[in-house]
N, C-alpha and C positions, 0 to 999 in steps of 0.2 A: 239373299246373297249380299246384297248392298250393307244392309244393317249387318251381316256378320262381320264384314271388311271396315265398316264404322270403330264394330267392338273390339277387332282384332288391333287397328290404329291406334285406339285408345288405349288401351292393353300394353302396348308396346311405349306408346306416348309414356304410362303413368311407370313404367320399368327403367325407360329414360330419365324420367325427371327424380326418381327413386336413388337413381346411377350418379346423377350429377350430385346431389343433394348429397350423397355419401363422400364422394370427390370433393365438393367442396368444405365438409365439416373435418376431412384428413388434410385436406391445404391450411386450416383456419389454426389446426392441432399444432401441423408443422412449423406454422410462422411464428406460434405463439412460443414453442422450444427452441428458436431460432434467436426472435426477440429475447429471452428470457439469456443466452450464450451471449446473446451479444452485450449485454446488460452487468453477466458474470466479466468480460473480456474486457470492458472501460472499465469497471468498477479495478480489477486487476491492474490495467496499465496506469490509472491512478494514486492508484498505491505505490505502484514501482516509480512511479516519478517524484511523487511526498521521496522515496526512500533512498532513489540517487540524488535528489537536493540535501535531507539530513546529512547524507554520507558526504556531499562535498565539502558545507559548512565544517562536521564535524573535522576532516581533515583539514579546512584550512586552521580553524583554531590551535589544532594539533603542531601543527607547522610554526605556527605563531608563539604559542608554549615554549617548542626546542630554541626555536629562533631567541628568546629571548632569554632563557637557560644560559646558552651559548653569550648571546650580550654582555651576559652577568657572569660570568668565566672567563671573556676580555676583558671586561672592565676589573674583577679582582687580580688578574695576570698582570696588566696594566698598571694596577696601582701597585703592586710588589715590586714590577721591575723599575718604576720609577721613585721606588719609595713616598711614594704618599700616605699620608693616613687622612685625610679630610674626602675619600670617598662615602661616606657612612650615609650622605644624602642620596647621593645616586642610588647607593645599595637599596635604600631606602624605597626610593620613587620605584625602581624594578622590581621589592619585591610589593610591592603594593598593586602594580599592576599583574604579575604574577598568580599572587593570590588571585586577583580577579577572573584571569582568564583561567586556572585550573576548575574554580568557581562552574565555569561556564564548560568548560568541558566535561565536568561531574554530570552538571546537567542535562545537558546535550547526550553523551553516551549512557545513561539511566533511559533517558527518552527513547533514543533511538532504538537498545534494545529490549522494549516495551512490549510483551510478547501480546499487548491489545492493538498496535498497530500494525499486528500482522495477519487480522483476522477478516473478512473480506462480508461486507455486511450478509447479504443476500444467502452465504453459504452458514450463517448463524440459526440455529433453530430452538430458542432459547434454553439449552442446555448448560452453554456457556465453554462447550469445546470444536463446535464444529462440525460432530458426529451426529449421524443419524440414531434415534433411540432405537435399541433393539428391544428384543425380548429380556427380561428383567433389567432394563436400565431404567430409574427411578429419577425425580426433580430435585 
């Protein structure tokens, strides 16, 4: 009777430790697609931050552009209404800076809409779009 209540504890012991064992490799599954979201989640908010910085720069440049556009449309106003003709320097020096910043705005928005800056590593699977391969999808 003794030894059957032995067998029966153990029995039940080895159904337990069966139970936990299973419990804890569905904990170990779930932290691991927890960590893996959370991973997807900075990886995202880092991007969105790269792309509200791009986008401020890009606009102040932009700003800067008109603003000086506008400069150089008072300063040729200016010189009509006072009859000058020795602004050819000014013109000069504006459009030199001009060219600069359009320069830099080419740049800038060619970058910014770069459609490899919008591709999130972790979600790449070297296809080179993002997408999961299906059935007849080829390298």
């Amino acid at each position: 009777m003794e030894r059957e209540k032995t067998n029966r504890k153990a029995s039940i012991d080895a159904d337990t430790i069966l139970a936990l064992k299973e419990e804890l490799e569905a904990l170990h599954a779930h932290n691991d697609e927890v960590e893996a979201r959370l991973h997807d989640s900075s990886e995202q908010l880092a991007l969105h931050e790269k792309l509200v910085a791009q986008h401020g720069i890009l606009k102040h440049v932009f700003y800067g552009v008109i603003g000086l556009i506008m400069m150089m449309g008072g300063l040729v106003f200016w010189g009509w209404h006072t009859e000058q003709t020795t602004i050819e320097r000014e013109m000069a020096f504006f459009e030199r800076i001009l060219l600069v910043l359009i320069g830099i705005v080419g740049g800038a928005v060619s970058s910014f809409f770069d459609i490899r800056n919008f591709t999130v590593s972790s979600s790449r699977n070297g296809n080179g779009n993002g997408k999961k391969k299906g059935v007849g999808d080829y390298d």
